[in-house]
N, C-alpha and C positions, 0 to 999 in steps of 0.2 A: 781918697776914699776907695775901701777896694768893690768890687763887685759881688756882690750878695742877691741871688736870683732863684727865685722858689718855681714849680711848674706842678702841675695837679692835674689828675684824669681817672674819672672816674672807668672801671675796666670790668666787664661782666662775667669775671673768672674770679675763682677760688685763688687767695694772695698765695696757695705753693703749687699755682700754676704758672703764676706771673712771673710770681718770682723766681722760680726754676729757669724759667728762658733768658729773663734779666738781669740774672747776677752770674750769669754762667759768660763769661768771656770773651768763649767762642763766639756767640751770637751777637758783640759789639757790635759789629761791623753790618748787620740786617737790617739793625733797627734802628742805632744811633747816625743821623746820618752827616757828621761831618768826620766821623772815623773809616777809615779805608782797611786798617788791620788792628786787631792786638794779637796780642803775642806772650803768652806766659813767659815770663824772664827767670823769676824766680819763684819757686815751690813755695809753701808756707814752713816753719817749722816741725808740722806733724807731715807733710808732705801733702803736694796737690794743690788747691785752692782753699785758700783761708785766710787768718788774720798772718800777716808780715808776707805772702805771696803777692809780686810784683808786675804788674801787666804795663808791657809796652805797646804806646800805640801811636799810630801815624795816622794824620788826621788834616786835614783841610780844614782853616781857618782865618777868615777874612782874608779871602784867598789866596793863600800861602799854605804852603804844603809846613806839617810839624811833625814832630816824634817827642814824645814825653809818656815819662813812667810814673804810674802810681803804684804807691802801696796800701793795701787791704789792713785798713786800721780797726774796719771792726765788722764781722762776719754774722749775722743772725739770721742766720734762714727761716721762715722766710720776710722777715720782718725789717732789716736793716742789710747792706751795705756801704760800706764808709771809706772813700777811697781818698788817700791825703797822695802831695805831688812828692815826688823823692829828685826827678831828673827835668830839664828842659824849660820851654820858654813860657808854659804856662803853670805857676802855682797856684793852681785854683782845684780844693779841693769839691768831690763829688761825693753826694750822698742819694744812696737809693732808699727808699722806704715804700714798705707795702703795709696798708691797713685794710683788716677784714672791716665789709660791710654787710647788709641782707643782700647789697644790689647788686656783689661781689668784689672787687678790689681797687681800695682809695688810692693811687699810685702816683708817686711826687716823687722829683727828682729834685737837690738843692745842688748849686755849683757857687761857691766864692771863693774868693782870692782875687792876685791881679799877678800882673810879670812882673819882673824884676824892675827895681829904677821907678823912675818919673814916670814912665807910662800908666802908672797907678793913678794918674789924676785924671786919665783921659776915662779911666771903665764906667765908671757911671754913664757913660755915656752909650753903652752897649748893653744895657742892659735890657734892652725892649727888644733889637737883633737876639742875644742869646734868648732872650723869654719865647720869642717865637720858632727859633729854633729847640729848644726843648719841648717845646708845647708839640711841636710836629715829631720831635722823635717817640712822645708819647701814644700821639696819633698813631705813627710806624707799628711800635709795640703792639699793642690793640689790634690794629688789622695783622699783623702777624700772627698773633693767638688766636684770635676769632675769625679769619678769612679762611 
C-alpha cells in the first residue's frame, strides 16, 4: 500500500503571499526541512518555472542523504502546485495547495507514492514520521512569512 499523507496549516497571509515564497524553488531549502538544495534542471516549455519544469533536489531522508527530480505537473498560482517524481529513489508525488480564508491562508501539503520494489509494503508504516515532518515544514513556512 503506498504512502498517502495530507498536512494542513492554517497561515495568516493572503494565499499570493504564501504561495509566492512556496512554489518558488529557490526557497525549498528554508522551509522544507529535509531538502538541503534544489536546483532548476529544466525550464518549462514557455521557459522558467512552470508546468513540465524539472527541480532537482537533495535531500536527507531517514537518514540517508537522496537526489530525485520532480516534474511541475501542474502550475496555478496561487492555488496549486503539483509535483509528479521523473528520476530517483523516491516516487512519491507532491502537491501544494493554498486556499483563501478571512483568517488568511488554508495551506496543505499532500505527498504519495512509495520507491521502487517491495519496500512499498513497509510506507504505511512512515506515515506518522512524514506527517510530522510535514506538519513542521509548515510550521517553517509560517515563521518564515510571519517572523
Amino acid at each position: 500500500m503506498p504512502l498517502d499523507v495530507t498536512v494542513e496549516r492554517l497561515i495568516p497571509l493572503p494565499p499570493a503571499a504564501v504561495a509566492a515564497y512556496a512554489m518558488d524553488w529557490r526557497h525549498d531549502s528554508e522551509w522544507t526541512r529535509a531538502i538541503r538544495t534544489a536546483t532548476l534542471t529544466r525550464e518549462a516549455d514557455t521557459g522558467g518555472f512552470g508546468v513540465g519544469a524539472e527541480v532537482t533536489r537533495s535531500a536527507h531522508f531517514l537518514g540517508r542523504p537522496t537526489r530525485y527530480v520532480l516534474r511541475v505537473a501542474g502550475y496555478h498560482p496561487p492555488t496549486v502546485l503539483d509535483m509528479v517524481p521523473v528520476a530517483g529513489p523516491l516516487a512519491m508525488r507532491v502537491t501544494y495547495t493554498f486556499e483563501p480564508t478571512r483568517a488568511g491562508t488554508f495551506a496543505r501539503i499532500r505527498v504519495r507514492g512509495c520507491p521502487a520494489g517491495l519496500q512499498c509494503l513497509a510506507w504505511p508504516l512512515l506515515a506518522l514520521p512524514v506527517r510530522a515532518a510535514l506538519a513542521e515544514d509548515l510550521r517553517a513556512l509560517e515563521a518564515r512569512l510571519t517572523g
